[in-house]
mmCIF file of the N, C-alpha and C atoms, coordinates in Angstrom:
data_MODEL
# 
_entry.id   MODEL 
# 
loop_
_atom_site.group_PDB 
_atom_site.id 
_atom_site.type_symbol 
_atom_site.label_atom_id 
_atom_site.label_alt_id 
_atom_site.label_comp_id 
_atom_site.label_asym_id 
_atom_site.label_entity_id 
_atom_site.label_seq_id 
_atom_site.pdbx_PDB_ins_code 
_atom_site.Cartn_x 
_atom_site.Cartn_y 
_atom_site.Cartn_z 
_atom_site.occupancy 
_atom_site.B_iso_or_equiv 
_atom_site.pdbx_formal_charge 
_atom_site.auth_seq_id 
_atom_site.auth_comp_id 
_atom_site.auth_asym_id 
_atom_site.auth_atom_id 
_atom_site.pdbx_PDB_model_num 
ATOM 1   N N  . UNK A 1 1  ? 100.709 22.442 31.235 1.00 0.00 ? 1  UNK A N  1 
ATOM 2   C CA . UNK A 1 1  ? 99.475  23.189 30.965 1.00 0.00 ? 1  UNK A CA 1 
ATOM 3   C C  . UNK A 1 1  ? 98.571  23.101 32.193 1.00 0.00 ? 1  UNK A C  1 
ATOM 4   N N  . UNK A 1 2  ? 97.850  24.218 32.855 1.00 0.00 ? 2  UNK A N  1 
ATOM 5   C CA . UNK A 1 2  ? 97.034  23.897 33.667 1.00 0.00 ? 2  UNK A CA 1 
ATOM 6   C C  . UNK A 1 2  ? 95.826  23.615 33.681 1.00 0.00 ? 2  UNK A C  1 
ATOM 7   N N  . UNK A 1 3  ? 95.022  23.353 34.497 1.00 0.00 ? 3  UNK A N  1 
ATOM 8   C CA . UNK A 1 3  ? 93.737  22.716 34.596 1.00 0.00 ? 3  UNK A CA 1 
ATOM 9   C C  . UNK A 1 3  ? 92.603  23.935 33.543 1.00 0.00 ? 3  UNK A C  1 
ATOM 10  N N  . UNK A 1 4  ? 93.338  25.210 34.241 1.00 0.00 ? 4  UNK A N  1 
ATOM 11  C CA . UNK A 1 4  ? 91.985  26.132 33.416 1.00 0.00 ? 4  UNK A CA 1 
ATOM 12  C C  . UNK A 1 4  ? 92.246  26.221 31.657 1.00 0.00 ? 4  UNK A C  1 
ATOM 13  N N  . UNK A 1 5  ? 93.698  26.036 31.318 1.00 0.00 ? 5  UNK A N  1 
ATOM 14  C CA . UNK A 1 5  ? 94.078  25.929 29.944 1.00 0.00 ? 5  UNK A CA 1 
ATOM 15  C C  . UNK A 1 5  ? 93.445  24.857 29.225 1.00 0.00 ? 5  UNK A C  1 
ATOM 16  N N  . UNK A 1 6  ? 93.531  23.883 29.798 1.00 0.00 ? 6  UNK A N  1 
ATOM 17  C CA . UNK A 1 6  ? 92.502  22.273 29.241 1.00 0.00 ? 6  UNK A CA 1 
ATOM 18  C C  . UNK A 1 6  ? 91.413  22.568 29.125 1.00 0.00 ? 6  UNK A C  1 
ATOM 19  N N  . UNK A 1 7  ? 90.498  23.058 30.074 1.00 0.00 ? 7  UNK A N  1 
ATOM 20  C CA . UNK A 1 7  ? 88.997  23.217 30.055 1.00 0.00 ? 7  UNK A CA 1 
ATOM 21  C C  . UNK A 1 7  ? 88.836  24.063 29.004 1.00 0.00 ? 7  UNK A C  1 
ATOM 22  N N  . UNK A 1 8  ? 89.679  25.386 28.720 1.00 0.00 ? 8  UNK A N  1 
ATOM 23  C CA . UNK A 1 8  ? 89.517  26.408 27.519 1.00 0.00 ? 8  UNK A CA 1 
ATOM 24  C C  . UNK A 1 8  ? 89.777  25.333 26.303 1.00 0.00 ? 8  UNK A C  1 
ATOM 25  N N  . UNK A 1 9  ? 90.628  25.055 26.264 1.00 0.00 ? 9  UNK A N  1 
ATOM 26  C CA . UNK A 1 9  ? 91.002  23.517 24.844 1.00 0.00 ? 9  UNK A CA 1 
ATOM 27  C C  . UNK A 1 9  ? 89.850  23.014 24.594 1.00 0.00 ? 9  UNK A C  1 
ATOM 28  N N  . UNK A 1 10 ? 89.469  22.387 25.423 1.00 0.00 ? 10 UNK A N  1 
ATOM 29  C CA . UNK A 1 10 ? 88.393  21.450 25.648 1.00 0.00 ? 10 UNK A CA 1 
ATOM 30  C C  . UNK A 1 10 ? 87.084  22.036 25.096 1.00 0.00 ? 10 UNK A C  1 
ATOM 31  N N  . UNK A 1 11 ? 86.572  22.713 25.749 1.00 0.00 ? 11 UNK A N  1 
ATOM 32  C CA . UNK A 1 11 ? 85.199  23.866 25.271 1.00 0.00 ? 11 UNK A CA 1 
ATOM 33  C C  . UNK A 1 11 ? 85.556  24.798 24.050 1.00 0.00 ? 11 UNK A C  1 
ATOM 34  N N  . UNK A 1 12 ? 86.948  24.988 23.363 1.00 0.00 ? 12 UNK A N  1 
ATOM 35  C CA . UNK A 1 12 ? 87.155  25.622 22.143 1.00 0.00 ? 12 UNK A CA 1 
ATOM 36  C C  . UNK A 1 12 ? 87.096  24.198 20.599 1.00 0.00 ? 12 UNK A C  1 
ATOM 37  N N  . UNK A 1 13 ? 87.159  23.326 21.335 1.00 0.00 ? 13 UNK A N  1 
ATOM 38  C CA . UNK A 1 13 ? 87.287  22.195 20.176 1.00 0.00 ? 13 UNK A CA 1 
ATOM 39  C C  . UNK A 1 13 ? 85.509  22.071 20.177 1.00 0.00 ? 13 UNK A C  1 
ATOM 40  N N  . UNK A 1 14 ? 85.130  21.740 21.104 1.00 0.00 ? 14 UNK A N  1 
ATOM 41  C CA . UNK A 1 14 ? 83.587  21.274 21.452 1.00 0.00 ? 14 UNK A CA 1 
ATOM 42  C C  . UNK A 1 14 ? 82.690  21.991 20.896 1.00 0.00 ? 14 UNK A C  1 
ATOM 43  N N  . UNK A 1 15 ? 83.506  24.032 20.739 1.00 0.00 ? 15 UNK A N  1 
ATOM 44  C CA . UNK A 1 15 ? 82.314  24.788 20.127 1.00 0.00 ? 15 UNK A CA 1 
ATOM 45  C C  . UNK A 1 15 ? 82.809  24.550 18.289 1.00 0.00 ? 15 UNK A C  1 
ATOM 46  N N  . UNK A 1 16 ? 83.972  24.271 18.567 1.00 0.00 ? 16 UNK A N  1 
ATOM 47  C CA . UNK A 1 16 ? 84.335  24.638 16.703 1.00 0.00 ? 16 UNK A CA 1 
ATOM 48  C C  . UNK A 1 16 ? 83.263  23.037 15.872 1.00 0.00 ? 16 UNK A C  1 
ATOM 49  N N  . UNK A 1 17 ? 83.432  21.930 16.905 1.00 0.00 ? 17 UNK A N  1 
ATOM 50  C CA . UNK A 1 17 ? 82.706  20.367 16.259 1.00 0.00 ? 17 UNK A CA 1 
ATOM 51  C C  . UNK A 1 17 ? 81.618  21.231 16.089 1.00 0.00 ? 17 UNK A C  1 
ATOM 52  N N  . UNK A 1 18 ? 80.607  21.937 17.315 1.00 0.00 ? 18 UNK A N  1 
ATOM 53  C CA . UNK A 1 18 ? 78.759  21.836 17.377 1.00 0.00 ? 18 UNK A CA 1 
ATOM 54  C C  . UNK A 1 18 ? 78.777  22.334 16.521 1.00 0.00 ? 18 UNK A C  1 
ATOM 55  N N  . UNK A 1 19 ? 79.558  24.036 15.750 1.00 0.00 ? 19 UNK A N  1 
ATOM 56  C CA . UNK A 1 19 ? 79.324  24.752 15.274 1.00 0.00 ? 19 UNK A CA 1 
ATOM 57  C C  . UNK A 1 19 ? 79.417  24.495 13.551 1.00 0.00 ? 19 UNK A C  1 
ATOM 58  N N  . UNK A 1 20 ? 80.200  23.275 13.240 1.00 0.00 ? 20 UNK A N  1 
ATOM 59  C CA . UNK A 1 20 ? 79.966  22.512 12.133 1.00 0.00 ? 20 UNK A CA 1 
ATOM 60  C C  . UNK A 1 20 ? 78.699  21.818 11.973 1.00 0.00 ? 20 UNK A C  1 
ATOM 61  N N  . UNK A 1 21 ? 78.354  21.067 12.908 1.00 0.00 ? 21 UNK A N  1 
ATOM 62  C CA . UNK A 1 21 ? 77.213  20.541 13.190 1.00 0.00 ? 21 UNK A CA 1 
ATOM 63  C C  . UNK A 1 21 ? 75.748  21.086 12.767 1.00 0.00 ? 21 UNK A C  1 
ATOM 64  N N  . UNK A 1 22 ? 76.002  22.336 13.751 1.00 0.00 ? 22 UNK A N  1 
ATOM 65  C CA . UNK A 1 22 ? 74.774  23.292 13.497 1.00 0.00 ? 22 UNK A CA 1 
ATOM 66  C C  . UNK A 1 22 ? 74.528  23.762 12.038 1.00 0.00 ? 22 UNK A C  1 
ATOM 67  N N  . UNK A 1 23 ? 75.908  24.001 11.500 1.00 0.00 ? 23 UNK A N  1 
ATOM 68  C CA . UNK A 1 23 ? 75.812  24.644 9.497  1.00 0.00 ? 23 UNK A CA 1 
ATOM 69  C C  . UNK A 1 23 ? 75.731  23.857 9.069  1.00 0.00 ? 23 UNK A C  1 
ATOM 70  N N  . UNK A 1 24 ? 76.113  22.089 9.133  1.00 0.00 ? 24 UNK A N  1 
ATOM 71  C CA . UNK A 1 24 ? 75.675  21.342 8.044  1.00 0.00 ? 24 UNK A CA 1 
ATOM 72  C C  . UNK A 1 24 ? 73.903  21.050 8.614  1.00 0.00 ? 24 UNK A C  1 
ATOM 73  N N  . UNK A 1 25 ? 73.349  20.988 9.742  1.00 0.00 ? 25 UNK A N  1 
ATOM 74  C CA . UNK A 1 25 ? 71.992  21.121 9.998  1.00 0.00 ? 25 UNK A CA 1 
ATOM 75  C C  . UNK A 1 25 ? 71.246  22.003 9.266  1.00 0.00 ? 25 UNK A C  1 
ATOM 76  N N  . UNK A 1 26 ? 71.356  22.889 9.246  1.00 0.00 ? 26 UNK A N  1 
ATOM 77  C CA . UNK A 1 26 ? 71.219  24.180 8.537  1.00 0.00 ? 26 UNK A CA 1 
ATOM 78  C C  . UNK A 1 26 ? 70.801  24.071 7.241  1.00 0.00 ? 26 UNK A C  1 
ATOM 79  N N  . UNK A 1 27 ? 72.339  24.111 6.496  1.00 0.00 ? 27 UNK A N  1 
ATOM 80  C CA . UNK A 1 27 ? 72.210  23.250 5.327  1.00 0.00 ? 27 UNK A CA 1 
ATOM 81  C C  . UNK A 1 27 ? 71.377  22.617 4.666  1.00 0.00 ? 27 UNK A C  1 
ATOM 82  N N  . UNK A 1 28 ? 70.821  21.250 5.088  1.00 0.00 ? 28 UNK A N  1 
ATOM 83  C CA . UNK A 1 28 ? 70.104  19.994 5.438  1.00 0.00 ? 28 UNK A CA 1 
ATOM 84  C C  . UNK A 1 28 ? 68.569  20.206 5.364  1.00 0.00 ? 28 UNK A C  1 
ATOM 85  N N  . UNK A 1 29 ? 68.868  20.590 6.766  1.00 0.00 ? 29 UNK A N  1 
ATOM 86  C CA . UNK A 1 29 ? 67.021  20.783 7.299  1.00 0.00 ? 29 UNK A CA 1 
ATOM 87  C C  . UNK A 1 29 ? 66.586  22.333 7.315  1.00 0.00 ? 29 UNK A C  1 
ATOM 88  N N  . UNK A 1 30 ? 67.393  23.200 7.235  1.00 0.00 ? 30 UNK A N  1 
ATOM 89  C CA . UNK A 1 30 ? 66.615  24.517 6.962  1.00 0.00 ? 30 UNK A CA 1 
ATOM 90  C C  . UNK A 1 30 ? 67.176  25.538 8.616  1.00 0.00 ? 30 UNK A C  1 
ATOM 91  N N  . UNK A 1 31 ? 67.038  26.331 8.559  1.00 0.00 ? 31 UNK A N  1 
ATOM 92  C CA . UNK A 1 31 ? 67.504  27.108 9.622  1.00 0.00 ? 31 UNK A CA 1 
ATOM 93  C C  . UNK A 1 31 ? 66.630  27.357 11.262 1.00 0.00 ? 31 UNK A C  1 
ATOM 94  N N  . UNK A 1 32 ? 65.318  26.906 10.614 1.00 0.00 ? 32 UNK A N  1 
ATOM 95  C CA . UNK A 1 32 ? 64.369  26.526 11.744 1.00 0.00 ? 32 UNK A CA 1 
ATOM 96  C C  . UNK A 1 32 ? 63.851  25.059 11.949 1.00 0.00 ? 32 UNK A C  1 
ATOM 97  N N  . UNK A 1 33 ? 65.134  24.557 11.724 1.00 0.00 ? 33 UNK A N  1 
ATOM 98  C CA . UNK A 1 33 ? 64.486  23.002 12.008 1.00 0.00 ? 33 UNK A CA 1 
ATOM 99  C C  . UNK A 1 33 ? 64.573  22.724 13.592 1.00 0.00 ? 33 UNK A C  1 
ATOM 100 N N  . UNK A 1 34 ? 64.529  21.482 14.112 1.00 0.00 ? 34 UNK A N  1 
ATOM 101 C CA . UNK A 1 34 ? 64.855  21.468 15.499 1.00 0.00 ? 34 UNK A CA 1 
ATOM 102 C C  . UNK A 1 34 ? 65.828  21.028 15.823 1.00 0.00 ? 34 UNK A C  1 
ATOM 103 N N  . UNK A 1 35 ? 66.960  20.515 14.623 1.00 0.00 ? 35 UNK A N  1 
ATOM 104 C CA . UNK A 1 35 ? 68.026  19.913 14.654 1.00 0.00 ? 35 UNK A CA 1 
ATOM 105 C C  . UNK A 1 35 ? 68.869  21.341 14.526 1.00 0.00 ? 35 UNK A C  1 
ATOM 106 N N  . UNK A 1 36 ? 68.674  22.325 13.876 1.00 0.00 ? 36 UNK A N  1 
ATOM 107 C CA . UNK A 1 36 ? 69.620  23.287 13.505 1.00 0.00 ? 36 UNK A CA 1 
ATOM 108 C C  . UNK A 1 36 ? 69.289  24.322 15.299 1.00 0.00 ? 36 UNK A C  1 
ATOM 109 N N  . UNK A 1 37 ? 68.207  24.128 15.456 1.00 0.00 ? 37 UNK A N  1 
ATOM 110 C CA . UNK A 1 37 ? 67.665  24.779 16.703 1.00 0.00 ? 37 UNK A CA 1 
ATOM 111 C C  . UNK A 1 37 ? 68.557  24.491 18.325 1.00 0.00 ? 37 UNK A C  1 
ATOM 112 N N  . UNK A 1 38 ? 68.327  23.111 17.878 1.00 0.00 ? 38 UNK A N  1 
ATOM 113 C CA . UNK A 1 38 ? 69.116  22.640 19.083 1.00 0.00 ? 38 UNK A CA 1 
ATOM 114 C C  . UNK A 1 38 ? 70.085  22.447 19.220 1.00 0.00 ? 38 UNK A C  1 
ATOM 115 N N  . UNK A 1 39 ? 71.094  22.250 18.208 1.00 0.00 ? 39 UNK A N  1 
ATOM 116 C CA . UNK A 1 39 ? 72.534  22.482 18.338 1.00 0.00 ? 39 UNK A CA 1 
ATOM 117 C C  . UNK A 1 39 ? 72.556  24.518 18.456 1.00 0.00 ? 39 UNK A C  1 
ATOM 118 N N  . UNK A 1 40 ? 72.101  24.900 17.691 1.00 0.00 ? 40 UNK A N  1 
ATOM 119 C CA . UNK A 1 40 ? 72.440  26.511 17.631 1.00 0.00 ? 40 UNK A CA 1 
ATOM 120 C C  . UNK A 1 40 ? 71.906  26.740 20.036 1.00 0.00 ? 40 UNK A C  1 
ATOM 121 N N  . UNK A 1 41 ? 71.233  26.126 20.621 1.00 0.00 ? 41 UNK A N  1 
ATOM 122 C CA . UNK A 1 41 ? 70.888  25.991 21.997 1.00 0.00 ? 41 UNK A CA 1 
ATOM 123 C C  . UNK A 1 41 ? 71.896  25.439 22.416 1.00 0.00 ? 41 UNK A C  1 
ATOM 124 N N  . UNK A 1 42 ? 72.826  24.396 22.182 1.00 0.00 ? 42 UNK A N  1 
ATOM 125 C CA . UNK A 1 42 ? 73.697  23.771 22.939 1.00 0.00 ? 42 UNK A CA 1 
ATOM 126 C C  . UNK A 1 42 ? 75.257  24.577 22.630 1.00 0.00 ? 42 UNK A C  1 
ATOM 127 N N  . UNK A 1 43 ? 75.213  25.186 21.578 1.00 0.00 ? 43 UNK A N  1 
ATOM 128 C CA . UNK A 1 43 ? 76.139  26.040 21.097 1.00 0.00 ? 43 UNK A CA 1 
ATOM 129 C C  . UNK A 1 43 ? 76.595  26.911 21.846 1.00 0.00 ? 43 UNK A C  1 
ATOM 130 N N  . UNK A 1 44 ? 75.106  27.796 22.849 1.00 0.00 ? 44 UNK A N  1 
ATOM 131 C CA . UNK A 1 44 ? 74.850  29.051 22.981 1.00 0.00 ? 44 UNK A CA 1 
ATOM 132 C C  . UNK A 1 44 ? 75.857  28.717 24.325 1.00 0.00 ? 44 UNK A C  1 
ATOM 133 N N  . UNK A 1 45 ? 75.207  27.604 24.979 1.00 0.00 ? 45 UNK A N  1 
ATOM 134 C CA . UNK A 1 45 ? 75.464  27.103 26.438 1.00 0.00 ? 45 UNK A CA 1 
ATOM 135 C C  . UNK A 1 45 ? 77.195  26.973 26.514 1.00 0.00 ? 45 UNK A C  1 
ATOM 136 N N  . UNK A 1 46 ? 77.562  26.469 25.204 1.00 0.00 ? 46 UNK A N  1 
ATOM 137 C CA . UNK A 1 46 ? 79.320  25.822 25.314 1.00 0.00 ? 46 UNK A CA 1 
ATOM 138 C C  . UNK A 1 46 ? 79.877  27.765 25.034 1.00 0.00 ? 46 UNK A C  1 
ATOM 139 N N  . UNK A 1 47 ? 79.511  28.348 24.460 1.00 0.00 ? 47 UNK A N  1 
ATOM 140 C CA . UNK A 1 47 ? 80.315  29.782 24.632 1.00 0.00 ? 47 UNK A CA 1 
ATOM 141 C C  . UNK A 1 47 ? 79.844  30.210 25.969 1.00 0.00 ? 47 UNK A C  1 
ATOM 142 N N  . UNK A 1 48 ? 79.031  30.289 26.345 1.00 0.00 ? 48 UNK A N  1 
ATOM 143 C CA . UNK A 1 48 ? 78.858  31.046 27.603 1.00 0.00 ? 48 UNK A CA 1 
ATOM 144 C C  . UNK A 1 48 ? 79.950  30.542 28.913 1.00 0.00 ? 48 UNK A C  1 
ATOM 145 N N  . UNK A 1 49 ? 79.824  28.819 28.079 1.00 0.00 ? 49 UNK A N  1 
ATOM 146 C CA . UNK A 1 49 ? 80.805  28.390 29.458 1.00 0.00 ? 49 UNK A CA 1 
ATOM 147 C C  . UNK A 1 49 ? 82.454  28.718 29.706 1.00 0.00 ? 49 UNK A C  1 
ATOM 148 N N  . UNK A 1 50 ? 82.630  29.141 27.910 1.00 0.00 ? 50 UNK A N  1 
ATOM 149 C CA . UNK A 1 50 ? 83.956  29.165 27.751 1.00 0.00 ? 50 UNK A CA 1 
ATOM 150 C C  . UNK A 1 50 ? 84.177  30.900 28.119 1.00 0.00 ? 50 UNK A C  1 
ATOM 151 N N  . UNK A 1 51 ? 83.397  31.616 27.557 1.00 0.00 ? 51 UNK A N  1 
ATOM 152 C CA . UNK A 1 51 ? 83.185  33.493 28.456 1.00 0.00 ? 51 UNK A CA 1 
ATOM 153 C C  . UNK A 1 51 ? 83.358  32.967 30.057 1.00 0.00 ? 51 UNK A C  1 
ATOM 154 N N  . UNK A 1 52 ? 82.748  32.291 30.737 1.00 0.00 ? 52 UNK A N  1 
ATOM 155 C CA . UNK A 1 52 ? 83.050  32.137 32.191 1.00 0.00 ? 52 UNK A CA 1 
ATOM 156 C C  . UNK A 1 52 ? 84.529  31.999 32.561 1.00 0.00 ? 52 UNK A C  1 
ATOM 157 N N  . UNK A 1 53 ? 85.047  30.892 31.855 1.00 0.00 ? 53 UNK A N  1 
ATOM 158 C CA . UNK A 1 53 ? 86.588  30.353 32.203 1.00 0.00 ? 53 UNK A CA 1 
ATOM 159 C C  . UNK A 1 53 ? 87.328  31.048 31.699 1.00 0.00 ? 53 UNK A C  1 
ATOM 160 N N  . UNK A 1 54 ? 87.065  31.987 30.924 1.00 0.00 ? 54 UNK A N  1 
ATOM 161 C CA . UNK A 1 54 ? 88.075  32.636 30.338 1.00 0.00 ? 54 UNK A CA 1 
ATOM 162 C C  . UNK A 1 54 ? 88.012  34.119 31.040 1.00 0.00 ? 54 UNK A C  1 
ATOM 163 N N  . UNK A 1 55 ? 88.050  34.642 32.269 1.00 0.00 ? 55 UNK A N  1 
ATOM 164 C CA . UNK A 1 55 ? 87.750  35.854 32.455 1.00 0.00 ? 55 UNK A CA 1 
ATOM 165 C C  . UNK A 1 55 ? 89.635  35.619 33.232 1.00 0.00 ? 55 UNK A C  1 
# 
């Protein structure tokens, strides 16, 4: 497997964990909390990175 296949692995596991994260936040504290806020922000950042590597 090569280096760019890992990093896609890597940033596809990382968005599927936050993105649990973010719905049980959600859930929890409400959809404008700062916990559901800031994962749904760190979320945004891990797809954008994985749109980069994946072109």
């Amino acid at each position: 497997m090569d280096t760019n296949q890992q990093i896609l692995d890597d940033l596809s596991f990382q968005i599927k964990k936050l993105r649990r994260l973010m719905i049980l936040a959600a859930n929890v504290y409400g959809f404008t909390s700062f916990e559901t806020l800031h994962y749904s922000q760190e979320l945004d950042k891990l797809i954008i990175q994985f749109q980069l590597y994946n072109k």
